[in-house]
N, C-alpha and C positions, 0 to 999 in steps of 0.2 A: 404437473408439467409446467404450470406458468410461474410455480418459484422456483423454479431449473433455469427458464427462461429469463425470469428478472435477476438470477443471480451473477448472469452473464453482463449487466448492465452496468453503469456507472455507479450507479447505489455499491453492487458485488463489491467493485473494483476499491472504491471509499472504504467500505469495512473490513475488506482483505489487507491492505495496505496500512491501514488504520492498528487492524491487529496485529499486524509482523511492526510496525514502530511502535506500539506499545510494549510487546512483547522484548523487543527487543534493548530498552528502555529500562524495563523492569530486573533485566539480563543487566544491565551496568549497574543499576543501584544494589542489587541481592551480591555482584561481585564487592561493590565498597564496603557492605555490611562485614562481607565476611574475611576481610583484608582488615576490619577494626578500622576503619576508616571515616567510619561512618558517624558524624555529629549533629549534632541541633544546626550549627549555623549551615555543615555543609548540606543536611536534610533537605533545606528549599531547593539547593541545583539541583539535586538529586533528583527528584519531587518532578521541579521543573523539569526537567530533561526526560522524565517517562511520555512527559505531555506532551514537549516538543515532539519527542521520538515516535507519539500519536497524530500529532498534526504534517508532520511531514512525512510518514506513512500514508494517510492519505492523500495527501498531494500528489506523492508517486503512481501511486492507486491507479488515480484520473488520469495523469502521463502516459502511463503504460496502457490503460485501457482506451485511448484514444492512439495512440502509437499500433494497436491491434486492429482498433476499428478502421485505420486507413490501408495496412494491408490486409484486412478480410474486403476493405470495399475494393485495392486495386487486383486482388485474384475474382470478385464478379464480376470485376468490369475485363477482365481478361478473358473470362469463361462467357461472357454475352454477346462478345465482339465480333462480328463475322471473319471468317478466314479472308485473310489477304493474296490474292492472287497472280 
């Protein structure tokens, strides 16, 4: 139960995000390869661009998991609020 719990946190959010932009990364370079595109010099972008597409997955990650954390926090502070009458 507590890495069900921790997997809901910002750590989660980092390596989910992290692995849809690598993944996704690795999706452009496997297409250059197979278009024959694919060279020594252009190798580095290539390369480069999985890690980008890793480091800005994460970033998203954090975004989104803070963009959740403010409405899971404004539905408890709506569920705690006393009726207005």
């Amino acid at each position: 139960m507590r890495a069900l719990k921790a997997s809901r946190g910002p750590f989660g959010a980092i390596l989910a995000g992290t692995g849809i932009g690598l993944l996704l990364g690795a999706i452009v370079l496997v297409v250059a390869i197979l278009q024959e595109e694919f060279d020594i010099a252009k190798g580095v972008f290539y390369v480069s661009g999985v890690l980008l597409g890793g480091m800005l997955g994460g970033a998203c990650g954090i975004a989104v998991h803070q963009l959740l954390l403010r409405a899971e926090a404004k539905q408890e502070a709506a569920r705690q609020s006393p009726p207005t009458n």
